[in-house]
C-alpha positions in Angstrom: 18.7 27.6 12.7 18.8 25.8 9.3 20.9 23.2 11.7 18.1 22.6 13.9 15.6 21.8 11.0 18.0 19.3 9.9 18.2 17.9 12.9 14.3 17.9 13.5 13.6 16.5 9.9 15.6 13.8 10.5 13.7 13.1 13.6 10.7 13.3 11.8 12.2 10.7 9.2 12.7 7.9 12.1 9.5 9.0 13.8 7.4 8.2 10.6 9.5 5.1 9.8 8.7 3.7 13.5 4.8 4.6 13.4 4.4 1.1 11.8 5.7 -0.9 13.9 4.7 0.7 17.2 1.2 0.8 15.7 1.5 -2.5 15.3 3.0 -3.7 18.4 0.0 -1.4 20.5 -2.5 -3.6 18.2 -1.0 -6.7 19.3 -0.7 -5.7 22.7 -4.4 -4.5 22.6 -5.1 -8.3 21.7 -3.4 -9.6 24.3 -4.8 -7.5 27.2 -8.1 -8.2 25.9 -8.1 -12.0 25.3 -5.5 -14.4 26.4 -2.6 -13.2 27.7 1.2 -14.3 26.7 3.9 -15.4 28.9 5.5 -12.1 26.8 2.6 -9.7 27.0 4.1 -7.8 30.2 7.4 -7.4 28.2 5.8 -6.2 25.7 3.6 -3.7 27.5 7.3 -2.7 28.6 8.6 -2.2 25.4 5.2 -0.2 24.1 5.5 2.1 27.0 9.4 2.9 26.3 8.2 3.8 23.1 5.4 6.6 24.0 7.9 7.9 26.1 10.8 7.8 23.3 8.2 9.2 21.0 7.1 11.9 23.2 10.9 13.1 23.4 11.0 12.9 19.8 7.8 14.9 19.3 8.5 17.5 21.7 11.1 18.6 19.6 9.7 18.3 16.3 6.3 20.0 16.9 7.4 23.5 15.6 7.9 21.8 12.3 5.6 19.2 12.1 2.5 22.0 12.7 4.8 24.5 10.3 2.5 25.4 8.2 -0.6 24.6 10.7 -1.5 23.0 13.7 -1.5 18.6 12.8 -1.0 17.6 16.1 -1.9 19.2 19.3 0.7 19.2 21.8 -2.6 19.2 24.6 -3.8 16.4 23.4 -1.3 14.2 23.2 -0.7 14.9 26.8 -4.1 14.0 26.9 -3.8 11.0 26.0 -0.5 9.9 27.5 -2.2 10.8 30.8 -4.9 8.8 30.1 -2.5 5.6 29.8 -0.7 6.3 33.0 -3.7 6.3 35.0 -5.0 2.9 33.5 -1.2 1.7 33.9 -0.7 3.0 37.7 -4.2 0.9 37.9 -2.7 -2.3 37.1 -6.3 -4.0 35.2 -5.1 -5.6 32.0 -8.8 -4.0 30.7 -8.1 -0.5 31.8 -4.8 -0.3 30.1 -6.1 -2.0 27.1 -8.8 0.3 26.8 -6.3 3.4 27.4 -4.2 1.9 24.6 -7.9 1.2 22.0 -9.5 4.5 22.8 -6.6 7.0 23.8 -3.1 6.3 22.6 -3.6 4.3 19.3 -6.1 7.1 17.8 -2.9 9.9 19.0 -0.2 7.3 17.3 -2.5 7.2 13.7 -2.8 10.7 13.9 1.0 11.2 14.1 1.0 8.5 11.5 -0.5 11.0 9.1 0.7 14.2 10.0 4.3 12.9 9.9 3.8 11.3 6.0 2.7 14.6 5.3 6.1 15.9 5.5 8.2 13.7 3.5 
């Protein structure tokens, strides 16, 4: 047992460290969708969705202890939200997805931003 929190604490530990930058690299791609888009922006919307799914993996098994001591993330609605993005994704509209990423997944990745810096 006391193995397994280890092991999920230093999860947590790379999950918090990457929040930045993935934040970050949503914003950007939020921009690009939006406005003018970059000879890079489809790798990039590549690389952000390895990332939710990377995440997801992480945070499916570190939920017990990030909500330890009560609930900071709800495992429905990050679902939620993750759904949301495949649907605008499976849709192929640059807008779609870039309001799936403004409205749905960014909000989830801030709020596992804070819930994360809460443990260390």
């Amino acid at each position: 047992m006391e193995n397994n929190r280890k092991e999920q604490l230093e999860a947590v530990k790379v999950l918090a460290d990457f929040q930045e930058k993935f934040i970050a690299n949503t914003e950007i791609l939020i921009d690009e969708l939006t406005t003018l888009k970059k000879e890079d922006t489809d790798q990039l919307l590549k690389s952000v969705t390895d990332a939710v799914n990377w995440e997801m993996g992480v945070l499916n098994g570190t939920l017990s202890l990030i909500n330890e001591e009560e609930e900071k993330l709800s495992k429905s609605e990050i679902n939620d939200a993750v759904m949301k993005l495949a649907d605008a994704l499976r849709s192929q509209e640059d807008r779609q997805i870039a309001d799936a990423l403004e409205n749905q997944l960014l909000p989830m990745l801030k709020k596992v931003k804070e819930a994360v810096k809460e443990i260390f």
